[in-house]
Each structure stands twice: as structure tokens, then as C-alpha cells.
C-alpha positions as CSV (number, residue, x, y, z in Angstrom):
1,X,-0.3,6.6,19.2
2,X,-2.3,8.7,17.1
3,X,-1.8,8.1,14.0
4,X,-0.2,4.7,13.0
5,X,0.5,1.9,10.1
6,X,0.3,-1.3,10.0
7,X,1.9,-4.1,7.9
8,X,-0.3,-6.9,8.0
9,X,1.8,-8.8,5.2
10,X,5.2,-7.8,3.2
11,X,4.8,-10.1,0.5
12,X,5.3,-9.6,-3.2
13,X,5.3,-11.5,-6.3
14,X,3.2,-14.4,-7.1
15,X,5.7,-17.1,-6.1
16,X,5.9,-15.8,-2.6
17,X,2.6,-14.8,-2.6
18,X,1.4,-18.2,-3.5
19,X,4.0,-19.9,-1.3
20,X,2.9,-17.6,1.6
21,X,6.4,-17.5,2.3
22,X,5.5,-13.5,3.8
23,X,2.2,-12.8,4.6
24,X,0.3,-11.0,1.7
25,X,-2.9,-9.4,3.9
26,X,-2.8,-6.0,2.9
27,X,-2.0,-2.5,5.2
28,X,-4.2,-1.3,7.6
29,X,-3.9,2.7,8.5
30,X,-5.3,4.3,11.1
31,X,-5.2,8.2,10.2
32,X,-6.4,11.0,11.4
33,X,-9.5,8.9,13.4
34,X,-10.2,6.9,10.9
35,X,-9.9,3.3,9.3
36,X,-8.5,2.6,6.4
37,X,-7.9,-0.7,4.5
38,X,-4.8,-0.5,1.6
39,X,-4.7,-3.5,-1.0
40,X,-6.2,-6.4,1.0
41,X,-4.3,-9.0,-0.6
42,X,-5.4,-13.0,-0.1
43,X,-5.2,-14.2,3.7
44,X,-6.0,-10.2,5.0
45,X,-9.4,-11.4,7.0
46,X,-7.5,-13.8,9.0
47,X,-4.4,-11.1,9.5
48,X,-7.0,-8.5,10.4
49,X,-8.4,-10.7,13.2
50,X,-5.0,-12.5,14.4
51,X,-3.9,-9.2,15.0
52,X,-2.5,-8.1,18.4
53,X,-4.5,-5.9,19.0
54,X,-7.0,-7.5,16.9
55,X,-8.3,-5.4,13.8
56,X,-12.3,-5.4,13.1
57,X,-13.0,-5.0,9.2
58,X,-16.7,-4.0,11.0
59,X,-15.1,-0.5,12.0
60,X,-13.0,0.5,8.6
61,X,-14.2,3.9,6.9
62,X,-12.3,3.0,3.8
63,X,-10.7,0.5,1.5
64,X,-8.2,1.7,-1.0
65,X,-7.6,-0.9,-4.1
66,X,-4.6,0.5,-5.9
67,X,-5.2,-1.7,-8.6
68,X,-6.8,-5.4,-9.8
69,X,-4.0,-7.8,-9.8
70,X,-4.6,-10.7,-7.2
71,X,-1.8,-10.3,-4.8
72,X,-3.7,-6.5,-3.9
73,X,-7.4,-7.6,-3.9
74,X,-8.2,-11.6,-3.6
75,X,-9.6,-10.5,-0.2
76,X,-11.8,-7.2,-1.0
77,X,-14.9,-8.9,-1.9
78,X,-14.7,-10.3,1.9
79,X,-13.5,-7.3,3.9
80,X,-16.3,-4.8,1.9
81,X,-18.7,-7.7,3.3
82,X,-17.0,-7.0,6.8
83,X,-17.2,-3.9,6.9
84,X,-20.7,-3.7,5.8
85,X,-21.9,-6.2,8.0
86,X,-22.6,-8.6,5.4
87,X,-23.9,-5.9,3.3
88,X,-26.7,-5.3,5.1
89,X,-25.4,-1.5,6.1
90,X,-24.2,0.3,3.4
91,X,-21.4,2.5,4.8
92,X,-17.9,3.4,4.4
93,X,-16.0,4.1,1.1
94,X,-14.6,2.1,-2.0
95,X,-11.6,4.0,-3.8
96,X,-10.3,1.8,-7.0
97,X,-9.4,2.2,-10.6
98,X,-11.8,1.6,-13.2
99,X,-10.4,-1.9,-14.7
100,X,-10.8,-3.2,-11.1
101,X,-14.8,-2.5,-10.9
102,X,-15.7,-2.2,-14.4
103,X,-14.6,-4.7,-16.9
104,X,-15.7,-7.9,-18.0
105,X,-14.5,-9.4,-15.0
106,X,-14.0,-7.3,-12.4
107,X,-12.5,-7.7,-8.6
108,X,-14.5,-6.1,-7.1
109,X,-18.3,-7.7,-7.5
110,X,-21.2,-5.8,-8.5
111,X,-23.0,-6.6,-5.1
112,X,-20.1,-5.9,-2.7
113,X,-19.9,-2.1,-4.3
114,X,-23.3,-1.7,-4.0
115,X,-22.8,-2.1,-0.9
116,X,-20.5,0.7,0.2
117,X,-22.0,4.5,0.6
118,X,-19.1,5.8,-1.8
119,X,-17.5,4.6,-4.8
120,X,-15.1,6.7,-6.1
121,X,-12.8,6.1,-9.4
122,X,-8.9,6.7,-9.1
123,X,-7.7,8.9,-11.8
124,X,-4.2,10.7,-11.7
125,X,-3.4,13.7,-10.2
126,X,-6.5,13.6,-8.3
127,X,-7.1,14.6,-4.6
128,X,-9.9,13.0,-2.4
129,X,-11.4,13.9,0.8
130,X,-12.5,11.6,3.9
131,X,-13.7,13.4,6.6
132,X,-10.6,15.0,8.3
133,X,-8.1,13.3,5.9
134,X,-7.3,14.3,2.5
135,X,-5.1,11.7,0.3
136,X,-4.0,12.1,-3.9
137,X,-2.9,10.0,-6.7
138,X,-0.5,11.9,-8.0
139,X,0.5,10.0,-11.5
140,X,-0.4,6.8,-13.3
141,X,2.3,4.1,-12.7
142,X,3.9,2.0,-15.5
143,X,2.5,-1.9,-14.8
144,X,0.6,-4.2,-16.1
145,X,-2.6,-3.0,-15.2
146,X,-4.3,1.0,-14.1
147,X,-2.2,1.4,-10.9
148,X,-1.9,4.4,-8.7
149,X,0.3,5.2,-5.7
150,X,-0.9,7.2,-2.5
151,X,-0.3,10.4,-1.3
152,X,-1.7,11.3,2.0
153,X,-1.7,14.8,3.6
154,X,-1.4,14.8,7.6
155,X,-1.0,17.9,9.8
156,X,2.0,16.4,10.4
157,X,3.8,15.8,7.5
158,X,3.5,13.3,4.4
159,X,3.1,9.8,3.9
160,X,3.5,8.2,0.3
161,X,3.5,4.9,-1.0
162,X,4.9,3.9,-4.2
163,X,3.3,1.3,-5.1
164,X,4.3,-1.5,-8.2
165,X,5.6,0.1,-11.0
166,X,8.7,0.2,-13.2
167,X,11.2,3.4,-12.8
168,X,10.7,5.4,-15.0
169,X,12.0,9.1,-15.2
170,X,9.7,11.5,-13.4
171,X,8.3,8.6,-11.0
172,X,9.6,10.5,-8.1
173,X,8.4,14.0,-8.5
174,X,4.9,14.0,-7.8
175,X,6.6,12.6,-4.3
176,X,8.9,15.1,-3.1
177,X,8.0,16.6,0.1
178,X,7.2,13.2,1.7
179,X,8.1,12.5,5.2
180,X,7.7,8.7,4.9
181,X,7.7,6.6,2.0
182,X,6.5,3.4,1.3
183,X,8.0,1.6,-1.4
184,X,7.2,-1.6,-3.2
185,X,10.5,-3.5,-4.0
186,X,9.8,-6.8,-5.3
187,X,13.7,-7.7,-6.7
188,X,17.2,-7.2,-5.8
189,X,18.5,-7.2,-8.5
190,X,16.9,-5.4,-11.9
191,X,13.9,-7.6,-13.0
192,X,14.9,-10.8,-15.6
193,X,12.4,-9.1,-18.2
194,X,11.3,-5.7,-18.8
195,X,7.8,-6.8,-19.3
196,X,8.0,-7.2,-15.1
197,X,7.4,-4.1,-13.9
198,X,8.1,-3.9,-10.7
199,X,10.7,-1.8,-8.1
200,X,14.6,-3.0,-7.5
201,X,16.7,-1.8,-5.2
202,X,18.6,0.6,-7.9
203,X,15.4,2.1,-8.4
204,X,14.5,2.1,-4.8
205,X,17.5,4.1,-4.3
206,X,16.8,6.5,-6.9
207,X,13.8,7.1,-5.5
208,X,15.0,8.2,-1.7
209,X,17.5,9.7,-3.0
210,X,15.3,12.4,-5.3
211,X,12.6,12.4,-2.8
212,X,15.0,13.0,0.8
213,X,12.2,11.4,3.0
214,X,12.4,11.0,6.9
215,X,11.8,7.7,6.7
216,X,11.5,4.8,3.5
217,X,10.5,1.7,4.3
218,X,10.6,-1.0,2.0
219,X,8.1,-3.8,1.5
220,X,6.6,-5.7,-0.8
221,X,9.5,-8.6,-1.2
222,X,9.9,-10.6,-4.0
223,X,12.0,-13.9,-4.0
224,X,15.4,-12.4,-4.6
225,X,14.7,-10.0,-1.6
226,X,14.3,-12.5,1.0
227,X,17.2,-13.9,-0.5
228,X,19.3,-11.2,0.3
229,X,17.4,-10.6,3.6
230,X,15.7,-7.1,3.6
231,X,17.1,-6.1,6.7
232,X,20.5,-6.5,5.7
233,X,19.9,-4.6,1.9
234,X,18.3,-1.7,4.0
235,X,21.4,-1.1,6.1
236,X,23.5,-0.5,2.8
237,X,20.8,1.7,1.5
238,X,20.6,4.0,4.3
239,X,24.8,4.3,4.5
240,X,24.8,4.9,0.7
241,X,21.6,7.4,0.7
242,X,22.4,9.1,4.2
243,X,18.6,8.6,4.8
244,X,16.8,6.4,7.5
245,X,15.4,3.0,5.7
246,X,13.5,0.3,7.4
247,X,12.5,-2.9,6.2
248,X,8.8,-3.8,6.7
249,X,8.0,-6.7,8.4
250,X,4.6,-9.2,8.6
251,X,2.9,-7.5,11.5
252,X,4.9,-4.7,11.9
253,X,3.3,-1.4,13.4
254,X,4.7,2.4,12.6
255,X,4.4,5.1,15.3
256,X,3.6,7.7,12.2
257,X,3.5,10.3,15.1
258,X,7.1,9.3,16.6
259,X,8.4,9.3,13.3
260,X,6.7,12.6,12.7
261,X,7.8,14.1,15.9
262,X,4.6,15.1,17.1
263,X,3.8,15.5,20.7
């Protein structure tokens, strides 16, 4: 297994973040030969280390913080300090919007990114290079805060994730083309306010639709998810949609390269 993901926690939305009622460690990737760390959300140490296999923060080549709010980056201060030995080696790479590094009170401290050999800004429709791997963020998405989704390129085929954001028309065509695609579904149901802007399972199903992936997975569960049990709301998707949808689990590891169909 090549090239593979990992779901160290499925949890969105403060109350079952803060309830740990799904894990909320972030998503560890291992593409192309190398390591790299996606949103390490609080609790993501421990995950990385209770891992079967376990999973050393010491050998990442990346962390990816698609933007500032807690449930994406309580734990990045301690897994930049992980992977930098304690900051005593500056290595690997730090990719983040500017409002999570740069404003009065940033997420990210000033002596954990000092630490790291790269630190580069996320802007839309930018592409960055690491090593053999090449990944985008293609557009801006609508939340609270600057938040980008991810666009990686493998020889393979392409892996997305959308990450929070409201639908909003246009959300799914910097996407097309993907082979898998991770989306962020926090609600059932359409969210109680339209200040919350977050994914529900309309929108999800817009999304797939458009975009035709391989594979969708869904993570990222709010409350009213887990009430309606996300493996059960996938199997309606996928008869409705024709396409193969999975719902993520804490823990749960994707073959990208079975998926892919490469040898």
C-alpha cells in the first residue's frame, strides 16, 4: 500500500468535538513517499501514537492547516514541535492561510513556525510543490474564517477534499476530475442558521453528483449525523447518485492505490 489515508478522527462541530463523541485528531496522508499531516485537530498526538501501526509526528514532511478554527488546529503547535524534534531541527513544511499565522492572535505560534524549513501562505487557485507531490487550492471557501480545500495531483488519479464551507454555486467546479473526494458534512439536515456554514447532505449530494468521483467519502460529522448514523445516510446517497460513497470512520485507513486501481 503505496499510497494511503488515514482518518485519525471524523468529528465535526464543536459539540461533538468538545464531547469527543468522534475523535477530532486530524488526517494523516501518506502520498507519494511522503508524510503529510491535514488539520490536526485537538487529541491528534495521542491518535498519531495509538495508531496501529503507530504514526511518528518525528517523520512528517508536511502539515497542512486549512484554516484557524479550533476543531482543525488545537494540536499544530504540538505536532510542528514533533516533528521538529522539539524544535531543535528545523525541517519539513508549514502550509496555512494567513489569519492562522498572522493576526493578533494566531494558531500557529511565532516559535513553532520558526521552526519549520518552509512556510508557505495558502492563496486560491494556487498550486504547490513537495518533492514528488504537487497539491492546489483551487478557490476560497465560504466560512467563517480564510479556508481552503485540497487538491492533490497523483500519477494515479485525483484526490480532493472539500473541506467546511457553505454550497454555494460554483463550489464544485474547481473539483471535477477528482477520483476521490473527501467531503466535510457536518449536518443532515440544512444548517438551523445560515450564519453556519457548513456541508449537509443536499449539498453533499450536489457535490458528487457535479463532480462523478470514484469514490466520496464523507466525514467530518456533526450531531445530526451521528444521529442519522453515517453509514446508513451513505447507502441512500450512493443509490440516489449511482456513485460509490463511504462513510469515514475514527481510524479508518484508505487503500488510495486499490481505489485507484493501480498495480
Amino acid at each position: 500500500m503505496a499510497d494511503w489515508i488515514k482518518f485519525l478522527g471524523t468529528a465535526g462541530a464543536r459539540f461533538v468535538v468538545s464531547r469527543q463523541l468522534r475523535s477530532s485528531a486530524g488526517t494523516w496522508c501518506r502520498l507519494q513517499g511522503l508524510n503529510i499531516l491535514i488539520d490536526p485537530g485537538p487529541g491528534t498526538l495521542t491518535r498519531c501514537f495509538a495508531s496501529r501501526p503507530k504514526l511518528d509526528p518525528a517523520e512528517l514532511d508536511a502539515v497542512i492547516l486549512t484554516h484557524r478554527h479550533l476543531d482543525h488546529s488545537t494540536d499544530v503547535n504540538v505536532i510542528i514541535e514533533a516533528m521538529t524534534q522539539g524544535t531543535f531541527h528545523q525541517r519539513g513544511a508549514l502550509f496555512a492561510p494567513a489569519d492562522a499565522v498572522m493576526q493578533d492572535e494566531p494558531v500557529v505560534f511565532r516559535h513553532t513556525r520558526a521552526s519549520v524549513e518552509r512556510l508557505e501562505l495558502l492563496e486560491a487557485g494556487k498550486e504547490y510543490d513537495l518533492g514528488p507531490l504537487s497539491f492546489a487550492t483551487p478557490l476560497r471557501h465560504r466560512h467563517p474564517v480564510e479556508t481552503y480545500g485540497l487538491r492533490f495531483n497523483l500519477p494515479g488519479g485525483c484526490v480532493s477534499f472539500i473541506i467546511d464551507t457553505a454550497y454555494f454555486p460554483g463550489l464544485a467546479d474547481p473539483y471535477h476530475g477528482s477520483d476521490v473526494l473527501v467531503i466535510n458534512t457536518v449536518f443532515y439536515d440544512a444548517p438551523p442558521a445560515r450564519h453556519i456554514q457548513h456541508l449537509d447532505m443536499e449539498g453533499a449530494r450536489a457535490l458528487i453528483t457535479a463532480i462523478k468521483p470514484r469514490l466520496a467519502v464523507l466525514t467530518h460529522f456533526g450531531l445530526t449525523m451521528l444521529h442519522h448514523k453515517p453509514y446508513l445516510a451513505v447507502q441512500d446517497l450512493a443509490e440516489e447518485t449511482g456513485i460509490r460513497v463511504i462513510a469515514a470512520r475514527d481510524g479508518m485507513t484508505l487503500d488510495l492505490d486499490q481505489v485507484l486501481g493501480i498495480d
